[in-house]
Structures are given as C-alpha cells and as structure tokens.
C-alpha positions as CSV (number, residue, x, y, z in Angstrom):
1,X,-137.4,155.9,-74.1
2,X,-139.2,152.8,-74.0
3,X,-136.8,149.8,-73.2
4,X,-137.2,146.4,-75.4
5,X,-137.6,143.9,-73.4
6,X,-136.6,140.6,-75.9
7,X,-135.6,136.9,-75.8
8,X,-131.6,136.0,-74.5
9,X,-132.0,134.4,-78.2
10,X,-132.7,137.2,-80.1
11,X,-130.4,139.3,-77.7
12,X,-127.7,136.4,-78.9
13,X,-128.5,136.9,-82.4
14,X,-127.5,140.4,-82.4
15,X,-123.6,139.3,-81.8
16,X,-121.9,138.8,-85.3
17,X,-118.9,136.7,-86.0
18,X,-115.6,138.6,-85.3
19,X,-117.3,141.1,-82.4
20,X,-115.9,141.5,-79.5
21,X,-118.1,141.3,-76.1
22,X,-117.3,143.0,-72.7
23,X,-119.4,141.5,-69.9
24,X,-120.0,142.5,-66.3
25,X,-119.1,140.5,-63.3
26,X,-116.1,139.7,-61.6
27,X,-115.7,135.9,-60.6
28,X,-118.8,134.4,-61.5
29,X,-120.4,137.1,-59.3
30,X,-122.3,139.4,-61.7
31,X,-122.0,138.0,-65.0
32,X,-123.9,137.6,-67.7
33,X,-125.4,134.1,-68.3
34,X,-128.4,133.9,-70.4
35,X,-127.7,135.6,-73.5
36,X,-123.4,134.0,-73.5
37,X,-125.3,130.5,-73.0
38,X,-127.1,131.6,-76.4
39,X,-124.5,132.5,-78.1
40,X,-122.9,128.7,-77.6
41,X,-125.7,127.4,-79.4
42,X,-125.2,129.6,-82.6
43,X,-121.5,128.7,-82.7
44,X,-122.4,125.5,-82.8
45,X,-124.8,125.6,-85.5
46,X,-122.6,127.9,-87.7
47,X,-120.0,125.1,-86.9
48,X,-121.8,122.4,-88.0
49,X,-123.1,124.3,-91.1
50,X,-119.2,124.8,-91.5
51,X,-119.5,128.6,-91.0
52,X,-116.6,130.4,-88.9
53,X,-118.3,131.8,-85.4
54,X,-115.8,132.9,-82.9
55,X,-115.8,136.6,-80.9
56,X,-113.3,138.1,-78.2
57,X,-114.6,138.3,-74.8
58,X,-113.2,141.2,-72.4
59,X,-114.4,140.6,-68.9
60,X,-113.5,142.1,-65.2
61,X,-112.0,138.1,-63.8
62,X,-112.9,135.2,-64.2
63,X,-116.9,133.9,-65.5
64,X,-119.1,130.6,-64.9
65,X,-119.8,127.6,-66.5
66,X,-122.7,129.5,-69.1
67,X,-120.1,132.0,-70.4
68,X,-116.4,130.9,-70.6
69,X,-117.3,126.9,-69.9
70,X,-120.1,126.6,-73.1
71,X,-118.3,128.8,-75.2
72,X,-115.1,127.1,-74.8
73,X,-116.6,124.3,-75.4
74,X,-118.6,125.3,-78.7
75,X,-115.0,126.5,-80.0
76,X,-116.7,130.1,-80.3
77,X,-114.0,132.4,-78.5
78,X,-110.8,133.5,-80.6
79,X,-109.3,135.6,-77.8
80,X,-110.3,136.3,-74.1
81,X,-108.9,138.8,-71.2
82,X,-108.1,138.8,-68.7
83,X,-108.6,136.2,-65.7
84,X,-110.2,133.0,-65.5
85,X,-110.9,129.8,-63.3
86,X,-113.2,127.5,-65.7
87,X,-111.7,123.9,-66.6
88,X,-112.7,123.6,-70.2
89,X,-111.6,127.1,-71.0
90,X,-108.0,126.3,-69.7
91,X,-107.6,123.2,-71.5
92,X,-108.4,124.7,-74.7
93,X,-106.0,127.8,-73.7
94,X,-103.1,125.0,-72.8
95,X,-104.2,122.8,-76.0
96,X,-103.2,126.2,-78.1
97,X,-106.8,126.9,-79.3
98,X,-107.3,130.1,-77.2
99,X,-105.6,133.4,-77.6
100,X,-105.4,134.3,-73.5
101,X,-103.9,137.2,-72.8
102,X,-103.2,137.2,-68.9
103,X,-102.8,140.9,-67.7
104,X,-103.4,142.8,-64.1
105,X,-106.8,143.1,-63.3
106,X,-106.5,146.7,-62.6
107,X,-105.5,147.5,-66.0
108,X,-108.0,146.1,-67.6
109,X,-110.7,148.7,-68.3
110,X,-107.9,151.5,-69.0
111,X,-106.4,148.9,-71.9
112,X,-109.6,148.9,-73.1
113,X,-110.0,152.6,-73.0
114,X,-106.5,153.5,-74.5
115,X,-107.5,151.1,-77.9
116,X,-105.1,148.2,-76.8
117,X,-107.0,145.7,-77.0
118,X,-109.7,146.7,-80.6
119,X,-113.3,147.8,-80.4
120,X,-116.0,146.7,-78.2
121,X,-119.3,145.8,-79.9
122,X,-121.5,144.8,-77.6
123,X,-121.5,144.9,-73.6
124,X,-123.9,142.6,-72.2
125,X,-124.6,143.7,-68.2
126,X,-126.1,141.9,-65.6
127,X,-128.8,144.3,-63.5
128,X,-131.0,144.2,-60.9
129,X,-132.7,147.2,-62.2
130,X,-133.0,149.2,-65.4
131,X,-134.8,152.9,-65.9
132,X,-135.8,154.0,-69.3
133,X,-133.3,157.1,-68.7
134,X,-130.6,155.0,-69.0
135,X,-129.4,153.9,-65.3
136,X,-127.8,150.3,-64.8
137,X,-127.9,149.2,-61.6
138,X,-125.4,146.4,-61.0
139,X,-125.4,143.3,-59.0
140,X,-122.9,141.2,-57.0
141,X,-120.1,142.6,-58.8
142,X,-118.2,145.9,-60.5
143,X,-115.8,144.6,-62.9
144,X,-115.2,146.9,-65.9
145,X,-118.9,147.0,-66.4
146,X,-119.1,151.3,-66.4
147,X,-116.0,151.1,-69.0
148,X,-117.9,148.3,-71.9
149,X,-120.4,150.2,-71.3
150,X,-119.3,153.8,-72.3
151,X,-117.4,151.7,-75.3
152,X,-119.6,149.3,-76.3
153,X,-121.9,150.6,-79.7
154,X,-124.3,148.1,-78.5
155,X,-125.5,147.2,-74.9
156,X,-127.6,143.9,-73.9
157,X,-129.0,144.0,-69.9
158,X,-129.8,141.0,-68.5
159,X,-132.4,141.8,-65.6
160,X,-131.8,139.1,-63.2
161,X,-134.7,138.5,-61.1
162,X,-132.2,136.2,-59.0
163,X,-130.6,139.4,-57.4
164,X,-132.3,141.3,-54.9
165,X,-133.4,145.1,-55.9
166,X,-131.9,145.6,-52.6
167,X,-128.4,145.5,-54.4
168,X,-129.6,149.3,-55.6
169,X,-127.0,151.3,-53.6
170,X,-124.4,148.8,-53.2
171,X,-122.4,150.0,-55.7
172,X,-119.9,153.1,-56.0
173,X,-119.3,153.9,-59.7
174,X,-116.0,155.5,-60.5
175,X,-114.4,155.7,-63.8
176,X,-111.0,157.8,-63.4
177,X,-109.9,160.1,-66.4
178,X,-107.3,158.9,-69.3
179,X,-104.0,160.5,-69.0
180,X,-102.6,163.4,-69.7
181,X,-106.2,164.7,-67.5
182,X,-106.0,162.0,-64.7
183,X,-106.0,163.1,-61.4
184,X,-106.0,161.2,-58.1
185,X,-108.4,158.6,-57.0
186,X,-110.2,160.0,-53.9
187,X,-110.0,157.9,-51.3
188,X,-108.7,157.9,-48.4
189,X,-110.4,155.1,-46.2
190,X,-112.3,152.0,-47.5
191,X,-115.4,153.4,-46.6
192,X,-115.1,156.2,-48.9
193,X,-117.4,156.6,-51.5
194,X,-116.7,159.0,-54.3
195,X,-119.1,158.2,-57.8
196,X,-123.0,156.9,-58.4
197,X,-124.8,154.1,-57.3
198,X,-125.5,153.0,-61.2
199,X,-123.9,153.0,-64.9
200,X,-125.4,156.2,-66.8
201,X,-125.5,155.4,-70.5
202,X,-127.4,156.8,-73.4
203,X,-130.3,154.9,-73.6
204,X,-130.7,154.5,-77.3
205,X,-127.4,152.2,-77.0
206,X,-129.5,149.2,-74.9
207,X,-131.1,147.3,-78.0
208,X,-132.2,144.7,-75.6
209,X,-133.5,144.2,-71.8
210,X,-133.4,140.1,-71.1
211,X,-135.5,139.0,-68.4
212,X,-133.9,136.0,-66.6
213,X,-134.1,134.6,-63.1
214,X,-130.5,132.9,-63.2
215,X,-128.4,132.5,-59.7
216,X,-124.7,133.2,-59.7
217,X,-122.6,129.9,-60.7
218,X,-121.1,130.6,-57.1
219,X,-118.0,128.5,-56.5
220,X,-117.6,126.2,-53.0
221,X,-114.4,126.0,-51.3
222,X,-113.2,123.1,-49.8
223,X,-113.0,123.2,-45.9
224,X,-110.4,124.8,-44.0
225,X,-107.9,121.5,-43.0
226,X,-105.1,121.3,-40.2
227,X,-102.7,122.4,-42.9
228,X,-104.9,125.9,-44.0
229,X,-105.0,126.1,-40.2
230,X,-102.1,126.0,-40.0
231,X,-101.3,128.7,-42.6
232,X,-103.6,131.0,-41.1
233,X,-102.3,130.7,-37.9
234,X,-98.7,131.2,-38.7
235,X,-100.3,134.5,-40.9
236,X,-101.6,135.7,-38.0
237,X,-98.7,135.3,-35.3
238,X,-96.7,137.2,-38.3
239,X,-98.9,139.8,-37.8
240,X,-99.5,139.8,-34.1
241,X,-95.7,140.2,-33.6
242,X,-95.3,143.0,-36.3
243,X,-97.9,145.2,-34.6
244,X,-96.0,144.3,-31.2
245,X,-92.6,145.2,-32.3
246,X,-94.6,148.7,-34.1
247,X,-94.3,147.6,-37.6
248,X,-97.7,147.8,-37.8
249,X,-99.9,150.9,-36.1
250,X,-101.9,149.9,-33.4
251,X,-105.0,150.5,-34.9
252,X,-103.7,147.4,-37.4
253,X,-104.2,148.1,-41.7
254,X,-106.5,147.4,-44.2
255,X,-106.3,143.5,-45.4
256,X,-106.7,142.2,-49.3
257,X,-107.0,138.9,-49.7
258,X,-107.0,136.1,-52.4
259,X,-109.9,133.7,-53.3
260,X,-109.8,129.9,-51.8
261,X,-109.5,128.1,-48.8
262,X,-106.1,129.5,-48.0
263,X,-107.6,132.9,-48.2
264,X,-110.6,131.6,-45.8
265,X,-108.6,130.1,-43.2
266,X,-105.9,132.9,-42.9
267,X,-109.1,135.2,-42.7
268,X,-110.6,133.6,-40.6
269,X,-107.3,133.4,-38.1
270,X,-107.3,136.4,-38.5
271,X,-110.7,137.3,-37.1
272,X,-110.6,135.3,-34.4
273,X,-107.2,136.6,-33.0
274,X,-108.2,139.3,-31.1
275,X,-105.3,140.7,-30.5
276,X,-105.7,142.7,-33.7
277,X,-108.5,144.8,-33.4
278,X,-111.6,145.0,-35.5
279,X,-110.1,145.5,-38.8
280,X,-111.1,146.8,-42.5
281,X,-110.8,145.1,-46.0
282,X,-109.9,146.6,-49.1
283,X,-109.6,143.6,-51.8
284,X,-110.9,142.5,-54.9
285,X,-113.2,139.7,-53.5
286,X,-115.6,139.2,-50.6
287,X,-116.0,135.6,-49.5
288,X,-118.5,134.0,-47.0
289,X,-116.0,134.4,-44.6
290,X,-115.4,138.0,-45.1
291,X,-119.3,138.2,-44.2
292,X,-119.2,136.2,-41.2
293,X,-116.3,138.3,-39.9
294,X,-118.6,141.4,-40.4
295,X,-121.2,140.3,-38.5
296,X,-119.5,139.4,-35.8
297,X,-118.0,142.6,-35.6
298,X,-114.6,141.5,-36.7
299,X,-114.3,143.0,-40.0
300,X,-115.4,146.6,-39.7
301,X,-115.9,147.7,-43.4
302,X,-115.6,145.7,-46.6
303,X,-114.7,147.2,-49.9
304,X,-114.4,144.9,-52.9
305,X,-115.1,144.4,-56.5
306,X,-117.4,141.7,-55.9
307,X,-119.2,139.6,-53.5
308,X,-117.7,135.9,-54.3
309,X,-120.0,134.0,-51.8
310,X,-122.4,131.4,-52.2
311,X,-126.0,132.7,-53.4
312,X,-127.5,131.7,-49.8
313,X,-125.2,134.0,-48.0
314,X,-125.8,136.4,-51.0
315,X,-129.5,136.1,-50.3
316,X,-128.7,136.7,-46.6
317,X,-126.9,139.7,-47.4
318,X,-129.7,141.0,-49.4
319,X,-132.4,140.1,-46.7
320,X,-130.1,142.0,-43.8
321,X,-129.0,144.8,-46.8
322,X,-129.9,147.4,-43.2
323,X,-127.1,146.0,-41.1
324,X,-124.4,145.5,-44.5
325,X,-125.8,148.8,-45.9
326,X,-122.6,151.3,-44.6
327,X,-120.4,147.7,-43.8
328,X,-120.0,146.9,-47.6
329,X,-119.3,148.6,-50.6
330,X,-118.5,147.0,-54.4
331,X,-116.4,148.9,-56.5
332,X,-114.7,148.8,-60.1
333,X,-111.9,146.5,-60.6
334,X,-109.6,149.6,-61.7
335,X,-110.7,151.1,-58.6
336,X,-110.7,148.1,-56.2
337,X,-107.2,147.3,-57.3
338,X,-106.1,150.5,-58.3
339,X,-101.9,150.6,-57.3
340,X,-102.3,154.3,-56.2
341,X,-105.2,154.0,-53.8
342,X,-103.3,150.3,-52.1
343,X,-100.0,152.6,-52.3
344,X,-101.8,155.3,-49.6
345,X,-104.5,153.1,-47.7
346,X,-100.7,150.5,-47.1
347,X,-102.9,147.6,-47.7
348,X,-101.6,144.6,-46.0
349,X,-101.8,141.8,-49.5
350,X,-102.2,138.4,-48.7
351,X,-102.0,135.9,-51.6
352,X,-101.4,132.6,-52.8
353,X,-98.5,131.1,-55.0
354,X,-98.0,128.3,-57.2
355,X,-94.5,127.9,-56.5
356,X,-91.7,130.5,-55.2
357,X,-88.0,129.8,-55.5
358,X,-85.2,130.6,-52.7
359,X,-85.0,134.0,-53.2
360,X,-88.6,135.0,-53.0
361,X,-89.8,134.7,-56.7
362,X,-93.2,133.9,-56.9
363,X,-95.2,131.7,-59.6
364,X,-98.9,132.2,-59.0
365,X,-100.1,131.3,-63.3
366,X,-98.3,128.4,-64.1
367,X,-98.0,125.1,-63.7
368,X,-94.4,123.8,-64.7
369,X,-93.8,126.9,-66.2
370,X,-96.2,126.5,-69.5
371,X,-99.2,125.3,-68.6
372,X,-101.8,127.8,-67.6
373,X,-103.6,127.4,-64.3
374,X,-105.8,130.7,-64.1
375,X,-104.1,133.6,-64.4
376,X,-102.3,136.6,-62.5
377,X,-105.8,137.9,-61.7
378,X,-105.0,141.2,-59.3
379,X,-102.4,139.7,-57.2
380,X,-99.9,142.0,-59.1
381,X,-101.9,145.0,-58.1
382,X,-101.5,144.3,-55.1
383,X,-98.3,142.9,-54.3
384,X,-96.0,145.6,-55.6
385,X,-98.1,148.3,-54.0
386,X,-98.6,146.6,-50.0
387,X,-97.6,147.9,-47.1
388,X,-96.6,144.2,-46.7
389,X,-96.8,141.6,-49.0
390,X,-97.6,138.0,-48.0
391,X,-97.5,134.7,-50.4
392,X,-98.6,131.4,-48.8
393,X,-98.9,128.0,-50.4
394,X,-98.5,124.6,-48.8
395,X,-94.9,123.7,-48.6
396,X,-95.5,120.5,-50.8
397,X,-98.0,119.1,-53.4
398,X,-99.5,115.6,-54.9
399,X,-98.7,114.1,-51.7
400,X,-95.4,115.5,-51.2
401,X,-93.8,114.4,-54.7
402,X,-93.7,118.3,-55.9
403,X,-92.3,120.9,-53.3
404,X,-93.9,124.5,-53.6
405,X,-89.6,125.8,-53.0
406,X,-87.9,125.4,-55.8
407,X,-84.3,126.9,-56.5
408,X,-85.8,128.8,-59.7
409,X,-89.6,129.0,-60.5
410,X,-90.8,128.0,-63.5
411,X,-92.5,130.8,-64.7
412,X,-92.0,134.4,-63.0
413,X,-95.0,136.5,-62.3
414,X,-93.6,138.5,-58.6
415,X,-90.6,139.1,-58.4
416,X,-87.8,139.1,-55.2
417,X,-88.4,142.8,-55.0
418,X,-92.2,142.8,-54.3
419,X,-92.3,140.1,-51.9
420,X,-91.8,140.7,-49.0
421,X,-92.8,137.7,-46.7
422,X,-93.5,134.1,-47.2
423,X,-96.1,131.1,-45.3
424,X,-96.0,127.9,-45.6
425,X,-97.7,125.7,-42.9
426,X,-93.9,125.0,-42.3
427,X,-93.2,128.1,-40.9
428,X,-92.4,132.4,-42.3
429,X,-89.8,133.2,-43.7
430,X,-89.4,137.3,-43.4
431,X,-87.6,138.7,-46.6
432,X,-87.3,142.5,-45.9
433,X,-84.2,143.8,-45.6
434,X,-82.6,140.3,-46.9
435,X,-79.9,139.7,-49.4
436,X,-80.4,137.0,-51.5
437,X,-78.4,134.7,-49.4
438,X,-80.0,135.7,-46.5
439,X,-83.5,134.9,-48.1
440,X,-82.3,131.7,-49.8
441,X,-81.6,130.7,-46.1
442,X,-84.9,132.2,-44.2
443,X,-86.6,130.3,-46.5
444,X,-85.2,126.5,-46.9
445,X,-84.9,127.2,-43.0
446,X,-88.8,127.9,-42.5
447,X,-90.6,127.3,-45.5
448,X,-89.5,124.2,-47.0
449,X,-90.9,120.8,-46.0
450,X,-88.4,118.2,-44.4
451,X,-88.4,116.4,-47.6
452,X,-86.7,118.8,-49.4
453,X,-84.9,120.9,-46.9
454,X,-81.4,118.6,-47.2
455,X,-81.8,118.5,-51.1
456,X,-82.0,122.8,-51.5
457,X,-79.2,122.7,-49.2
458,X,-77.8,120.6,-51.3
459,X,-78.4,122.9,-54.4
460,X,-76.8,125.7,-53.0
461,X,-73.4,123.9,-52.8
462,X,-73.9,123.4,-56.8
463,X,-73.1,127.2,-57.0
464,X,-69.9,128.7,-55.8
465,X,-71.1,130.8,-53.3
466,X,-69.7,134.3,-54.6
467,X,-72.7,135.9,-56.6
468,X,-75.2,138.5,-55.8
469,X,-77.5,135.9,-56.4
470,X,-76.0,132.2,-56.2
471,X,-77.0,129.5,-59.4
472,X,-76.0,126.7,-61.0
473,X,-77.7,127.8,-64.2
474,X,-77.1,124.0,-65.7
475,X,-79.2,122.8,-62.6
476,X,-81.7,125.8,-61.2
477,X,-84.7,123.8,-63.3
478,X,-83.5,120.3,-62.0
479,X,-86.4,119.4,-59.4
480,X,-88.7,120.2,-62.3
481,X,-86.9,118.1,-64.8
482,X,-86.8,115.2,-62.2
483,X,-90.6,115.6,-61.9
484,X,-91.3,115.3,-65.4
485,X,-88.7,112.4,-65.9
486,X,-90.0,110.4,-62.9
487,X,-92.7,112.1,-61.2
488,X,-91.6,112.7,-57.6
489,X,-89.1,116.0,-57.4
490,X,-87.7,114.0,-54.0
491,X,-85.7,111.7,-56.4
492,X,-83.9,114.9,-57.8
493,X,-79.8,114.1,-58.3
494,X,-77.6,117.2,-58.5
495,X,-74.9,115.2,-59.1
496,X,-76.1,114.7,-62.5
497,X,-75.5,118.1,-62.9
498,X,-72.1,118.8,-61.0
C-alpha cells in the first residue's frame, strides 16, 4: 500500500467535533505537534464563526506547548487523561472549563481497552519511520501509542525528521492481554526485552503520513541547589545504611525516579556515592542525568517510557546510539509502570510530594487540596508496589510561610500504608514498622523545619492522646486555614481551636 503523505492541515481537518484523539508521547517526549497545533487553529475559527469545536484527548503523560498549551488555549478540549504539566491547561482545569480526569499512568491504555473511557477516533503518532506494511517506528517515547493505535478507526503519523532513524530499535513493544486471558508480564530484569521494535497496524487505517521536522518541547530543570543537595544526599546515606545493615542485597535494586530537580540531584547522589555499586533503573522517565550516569558507568541499564532530556543530549544519544544501544530500552507506559513487574524486580521508588501530613500521607496533585498542580502521573504505580518507597519534598515553601508537614494533607493521593520513608533536606524519617504515633514523631523529629517543629508539637497536644491515629478533627486543616486567612502557616493559633 502506498502511504499518503499530506499537509498537518489537511491531516487536522480530518478530526470532527466530538472525536476523541489518542496521541503518542509521554512528557513532551514523543508527541505529536504539527497536526494538534492545527487543530488549534480550526477551533478557533469554528469559535469565532460561533460553531462548537471541542475533542477529548487520551495521551501516555503529560504533552508540550503545541498540543495541550494551544488547545487549551483555543477552548477546543472537553475532556483530557491522564497527566499533564502545561500552565494554560491547568488554569483552565482549575477555572472549571476542563473535564481532567487524573488516573495512574499504568492504567491508562487498559481503561482505554476495557471501553472506560468511549471510542478512539483518531491516533495521531509521532515516527521516525513508517513502511508501507504498516510498521510504526516510535521515537523518544512509548506512552500508550501501540494501544490508540490498535483502537483508533483512523491513524495520522507525523514523520519527524527531528528524530534520528537511529531511534529504530529503541523501542520494545508489548501490549499484555485483557483479562480473563492475561498472563504474566515477562520480565525479569530491566534489560529484558520481550515484544517488537515497532507498532504493527493495518495499513489501510493511516489516512495520512505528515512530514515535519519539529524538536521535542523538551523541558529544563532548574539547577541542583544546597537544598536538592541536600535531599540527595540524605537519599543516599538512607540507602547506604540499608544495604549496610542487609536491608538491601549487596548487589543494591533497581531505582525509579520522578521528574525534576529533586529527582536529578538525588540521582545524581546517588551516582556519585560509590558505595552502591553500578546500579539499574526501571522508571517511567529518563533525564539528562540518568544519561550521564550511564556513561560514566554508574547506571548500568536504563528502562523507561521515555527519554525526558533536552533535544542536545537526545541528539547525543542518537549520534552514540552504539554505546546506549544494549544500555537503554523505552517501553509502554502499562509496561514501564506495570504494579506486577515493580512488585518482582522490588524497585526501589523515589518520588516527590506536595505536602505529607504526620503520619505519612502523601499529597503529590494538589495544591491546598482543590487546586490542580499536575497530576498523580505514575507515582501511584509505583509507590504501592516498591521494595521501598521514598517521598521527598523540601521541608518548607514560598520562603518558609507554607511547611510541606502538615497534621492532615489537603488532598490524599498515598496513603500511610504505601509509604514507607520520608526526605526532607531536614533530615529521614523511616516509617516501617511504625505506629502512627511513632511516625507522627519520626517525622516532626526529622522532617519538619525549625519553624514549625514547636507548632506540630503543639497540635498533637490538641488531641487526647488515646487514638490509633490521634486528631483534633476541628483543627487537623488549621495551618491551611491560617494560610489562606493570612498567608504565612507560621502564624497558625491552635488555641482558636481548643
């Protein structure tokens, strides 16, 4: 079959009112760009000619500026899933003018498949490469790309000059069965490979190849700090002294790690501690750190969904694709953060929190409980499954008027049960085999900042002591109430509340 090769306009044209669209990528990492960007401008003009235009958009995470940024802007999506990090987007998901619907990452492409979520019309997939038999080769990213696919009536390609045909091979493409025929996800070591380098699809079901030459929207993080530092360090003497004491084997685990500059300067800790051998990764994301580590020997093997780096560390890793070629492999987000394969490889989870409260609750969507930040994303996935389960956060924000330990968190996304440890640049506190007293007092004791330390103590006393779980109820939200009153949680008064 001949492919058409057409215009990202006329591939735009093809997307109706109502549709939904599942799109590659995974961060802005593999996404489509050119033909989402088009679409903007038709919303728009069916706007203005006071038309309705809106679609629902399923993705693998979170998108760039030319697919969730324009269209937020243009009004043009009704409903969106799951992830996402673009400003506009969550101010018109907070503003009420959004349906966002924030689930676990690795349960995105089975939703799909099970009919949770409605039809898929249209995939549009970023490729490096595209045979006339039907073969979709990927690019920096898996997401639920094989899954739109195999749903979609329609696919779009967008063959993106931008990424090297040396991606080709990258990839390892697994779609597990639905239930009641599921059966166990093969692997049994990072490295493991167990499906095809590419998407097979019917090739009668691509109505349009779009040639573009379109970098990813990469996102910079800021520098690592004395505070990150400090983070990472007190990560990494947590885990030096575990694999002392035999916690951890000898030969050290398998690491997943969150996105940002927390995630960077534990990592890189981490590598530098040499104390812990050369270790592996099995995460969601790959960041520039992640590929420093692996040259210099520090990280052994990378597995990911996608490569979240800038586009010239992408480049380098396409221009050295001989040394990454058996160091790196990118796999679907169902499969990257797939419970049962983190459960068996005990994947060591490092992520960060928005808040947590004394007894090891963790916020990681919210700001003040309703206001979405970005989203669960696959910290979930990860969390409940660990061999260990790690939150960090600095121990205070906006210049120390909000502490990051509160006595209940706003807006509950892990609970006491899954987490098992928690960093600040403060200090750990270690939750396993706590009760909740004893982690209410590990961490005021060496989480919180000095700031706040005398006031949780003080919160305690509200309560009588005797419960399972100790609360004043009338007073648990009080350092967020104080902040919204006067701005600065340090001015909190329990005795308003006594």
């Amino acid at each position: 079959m001949t492919l058409n090769y057409i215009s990202a306009a006329e591939a735009a044209s093809l997307i109706k009112h109502g549709y939904n669209i599942g799109l590659s990528g995974f961060t802005p990492a593999g996404t489509a760009k050119a033909v989402t960007a088009e679409l903007a401008k038709i919303a728009e003009a069916e706007h203005a000619a006071g038309r309705p235009f809106q679609i629902g958009i399923f993705t693998g995470a979170s998108t760039g500026d030319s697919c969730d940024g324009v269209l937020s802007r243009a009004k043009a999506i009704r409903y969106r899933a799951p992830y996402t990090t673009n400003t506009d987007f969550r101010k018109a998901v907070n503003n009420g003018e959004i349906s966002y619907n924030d689930i676990h990452l690795s349960q995105m492409a089975q939703e799909l498949r099970y009919g949770f979520m409605g039809k898929v019309d249209v995939a549009i997939i970023e490729a490096c490469e595209v045979t006339e038999d039907g073969k979709i080769y990927l690019t920096a990213a898996g997401g639920i790309a094989p899954t739109v696919c195999r749903l979609a009536d329609k696919i779009i390609v967008e063959l993106n000059a931008a990424h090297s045909k040396a991606a080709m091979g990258l990839h390892d493409v697994y779609e597990p069965l639905d239930p009641p025929c599921r059966r166990e996800i093969p692997i049994y070591k990072p490295s493991d490979r167990i499906g095809s380098t590419y998407i097979q699809v019917d090739p009668k079901k691509i109505v349009g190849v779009v040639e573009t030459n379109w970098p990813d929207e990469a996102r910079s993080f800021a520098a690592s700090d004395p505070l990150t530092d400090q983070i990472g360090r007190n990560v990494a003497d947590f885990l030096v002294a575990d694999m002392k004491r035999g916690i951890i084997p000898p030969t050290f685990l398998p690491l997943q790690s969150g996105v940002g500059n927390i995630a960077n300067a534990v990592l890189s800790a981490l590598g530098h501690e040499k104390t812990i051998p050369a270790f592996e990764m099995y995460t969601e994301v790959i960041q520039n750190s992640v590929i420093g580590l692996i040259r210099e020997g520090r990280i052994k093997f990378g597995s990911a969904c996608s490569l979240t780096v800038t586009n010239d560390c992408l480049q380098g890793i396409y221009d050295d694709m001989h040394f990454f070629r058996d160091k790196l492999v990118l796999r679907p987000s169902e499969i990257s953060n797939s419970p049962e394969v983190v459960r068996r490889l005990g994947i060591i989870s490092i992520n960060t929190a928005i808040e947590a409260d004394i007894y090891g609750n963790v916020n990681s969507t919210h700001i003040g409980g309703t206001r979405m930040m970005n989203g669960i994303g696959g910290s979930g996935d990860f969390t409940r499954n660990a061999y260990i389960s790690i939150f960090t956060c600095p121990s205070v924000a906006k210049e120390g008027r909000i502490s990051a330990i509160v006595p209940m968190v706003s807006h509950h996304d892990h609970s006491e049960h899954d987490v098992n440890v928690i960093v600040t640049e403060q200090g750990v506190a270690d939750l396993r085999g706590k009760s909740p007293k004893e982690r209410a007092q590990a961490i005021i004791e060496h989480c919180v900042h000095p700031d706040y330390k005398n006031i949780l103590w003080d919160y305690l006393k509200l309560t009588d002591g005797k419960a399972q779980t100790p609360h004043a109820i009338q007073a648990a939200l009080g350092m967020h109430a104080e902040l919204a009153k006067s701005g600065d949680m340090r001015n909190t008064d329990w005795s308003l509340y006594a």
